[in-house]
N, C-alpha and C positions, 0 to 999 in steps of 0.2 A: 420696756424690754419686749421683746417681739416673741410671740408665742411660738411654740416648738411645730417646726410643719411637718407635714409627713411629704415624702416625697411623690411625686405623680406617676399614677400608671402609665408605664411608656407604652404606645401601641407596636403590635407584632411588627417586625420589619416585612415591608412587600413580597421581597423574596420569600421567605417563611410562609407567608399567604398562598402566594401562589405552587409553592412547593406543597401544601399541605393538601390545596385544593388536587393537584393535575396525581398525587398520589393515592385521594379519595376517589378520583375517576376513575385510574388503573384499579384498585381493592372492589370498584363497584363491577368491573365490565366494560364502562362506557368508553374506552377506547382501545382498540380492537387490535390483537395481535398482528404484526407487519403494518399496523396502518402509519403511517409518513405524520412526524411530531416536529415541525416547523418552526421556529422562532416567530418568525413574524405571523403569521396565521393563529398559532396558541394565544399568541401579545394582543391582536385585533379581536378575536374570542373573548378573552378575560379582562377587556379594556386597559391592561397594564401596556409599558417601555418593554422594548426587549431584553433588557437588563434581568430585570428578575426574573423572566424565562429561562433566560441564557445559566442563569445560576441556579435554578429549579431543576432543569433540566440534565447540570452537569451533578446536583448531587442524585440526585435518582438512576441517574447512570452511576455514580460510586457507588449504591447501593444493590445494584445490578437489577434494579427493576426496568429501564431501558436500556439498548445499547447505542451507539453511533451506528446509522447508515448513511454514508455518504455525507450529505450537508445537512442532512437532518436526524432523526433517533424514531426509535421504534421498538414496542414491545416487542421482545423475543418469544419465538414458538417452543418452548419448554418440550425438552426430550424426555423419553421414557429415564435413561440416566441424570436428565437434571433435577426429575423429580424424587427420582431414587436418593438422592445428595441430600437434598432440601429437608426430607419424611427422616434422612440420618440425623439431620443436625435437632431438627424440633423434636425425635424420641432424646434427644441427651438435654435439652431447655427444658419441656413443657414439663414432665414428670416431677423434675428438680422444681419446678414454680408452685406446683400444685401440692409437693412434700413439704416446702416452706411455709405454704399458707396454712395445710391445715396443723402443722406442729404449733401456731400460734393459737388454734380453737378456736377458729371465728366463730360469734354465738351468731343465734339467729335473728336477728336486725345486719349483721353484715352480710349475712348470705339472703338475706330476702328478696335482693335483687336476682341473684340464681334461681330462688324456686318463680320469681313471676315470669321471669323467660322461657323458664321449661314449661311453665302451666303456659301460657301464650304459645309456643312451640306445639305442646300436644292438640292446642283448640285450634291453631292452623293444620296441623295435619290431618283430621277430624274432617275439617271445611275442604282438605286437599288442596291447600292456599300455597303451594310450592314457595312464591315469593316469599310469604310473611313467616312461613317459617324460616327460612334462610334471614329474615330480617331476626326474628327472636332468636336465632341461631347467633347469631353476630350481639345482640343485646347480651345473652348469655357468657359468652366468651369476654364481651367488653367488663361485664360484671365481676369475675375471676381473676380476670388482669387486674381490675385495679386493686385489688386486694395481694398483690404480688408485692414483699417488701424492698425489694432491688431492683431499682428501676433501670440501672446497667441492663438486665436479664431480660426486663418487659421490654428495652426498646429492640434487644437482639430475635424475640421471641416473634415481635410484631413485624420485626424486617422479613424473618422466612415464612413466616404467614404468611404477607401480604403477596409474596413471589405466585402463591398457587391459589389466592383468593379468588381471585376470579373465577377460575375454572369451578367452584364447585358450587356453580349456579345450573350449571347442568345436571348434577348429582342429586341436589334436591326434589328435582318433582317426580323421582322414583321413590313410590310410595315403600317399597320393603327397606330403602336407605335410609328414609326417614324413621321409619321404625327401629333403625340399627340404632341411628343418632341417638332419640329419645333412649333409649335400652342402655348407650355409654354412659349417658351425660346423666341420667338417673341413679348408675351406680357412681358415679363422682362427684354429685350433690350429697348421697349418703357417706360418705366416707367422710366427706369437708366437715360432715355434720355431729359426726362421731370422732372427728380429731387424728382419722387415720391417716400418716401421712403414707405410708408403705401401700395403702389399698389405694389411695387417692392417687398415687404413682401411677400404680398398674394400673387403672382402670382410664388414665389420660394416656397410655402406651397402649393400651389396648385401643383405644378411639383414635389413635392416627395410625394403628395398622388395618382399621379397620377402611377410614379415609383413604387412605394410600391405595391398598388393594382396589378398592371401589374407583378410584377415578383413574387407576391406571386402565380398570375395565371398560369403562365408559370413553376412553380417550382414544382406545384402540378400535372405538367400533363409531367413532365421529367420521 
């Protein structure tokens, strides 16, 4: 009788690769608002067919992270009102994710990924490492997310993030910004930690009116 087999890990489909990759670029910066998003030129880039571009490219357009121009697609230059939309929808997500996590009482082995980020965060800002804060910034945030127990929520949470991701690589190498950051994300490790889901709300409502405000300021004087 033949032994009982487990079935084989199937690999990501192409598409999926390539959508995950060209959506990591958009979150990082590295490709630039209006700039012309090509099939065949992304395809010759990433070594892939144009297939899976073509299908990359069309969900990230339903996503509204690029739109069509023309023959080709391209990150949109985000309005003063698209980011006003955006900062609505993530105060009615992010509060709800951070009220669920701490009504479960992560102890401290689950959050210990939170406090090495904000400790990495405060010795970047320290150093005045703009980048590597914004890097332990995102460590941070990644850490909190996956302690979110509705992944419906994380994926909705992650989509309106990612819309204004970019832009707050500008925000960061102002040193009193980064002071604000550290000052939220310190009262929302203390709450996680004490199990408040109500103070754990407000203090992730309070950190994206504080974002909002700050990169409408900064937007309007690029």
């Amino acid at each position: 009788m033949i032994a009982k087999l487990e079935a084989l890990e199937r690999p990501q489909p192409l598409g999926d690769r390539v959508y995950a990759t060209l959506r990591e670029y958009l979150r990082a910066g590295r490709i630039q608002t209006r700039q012309p998003l090509q099939e065949a030129a992304l395809a010759a880039r990433l070594g892939v067919s144009r297939t899976p571009v073509r299908e990359a490219l069309a969900r990230l357009a339903a996503d509204g992270l690029v739109v069509a121009d023309g023959r080709s697609f391209t990150v949109p230059a985000l309005t003063d009102s698209d980011i006003g939309d955006i900062y609505a929808l993530r105060d009615l997500l992010e509060p709800e994710a951070l009220r669920l996590i701490a009504r479960r009482s992560p102890g401290r082995e689950a959050l210990a990924p939170l406090r090495r980020a904000l400790e990495e965060m405060g010795a970047a800002h320290v150093a005045r490492d703009g980048a590597e804060f914004m890097e332990a910034n995102y460590r941070f945030r990644a850490a909190w997310m996956a302690l979110v127990p509705n992944r419906r929520l994380s994926r909705a949470i992650e989509l309106y993030a990612d819309h204004v991701r970019y832009l707050r690589a500008f925000t960061l190498e102002d040193k009193a910004v980064r002071v604000l950051v550290l000052e939220g994300l310190r009262r929302l490790l203390a709450a996680l930690e004490r199990g408040d889901g109500e103070e754990a709300a407000a203090a992730m409502l309070a950190h994206l009116g504080n974002a909002k405000r700050i990169l409408l300021e900064k937007k309007s004087t690029r």
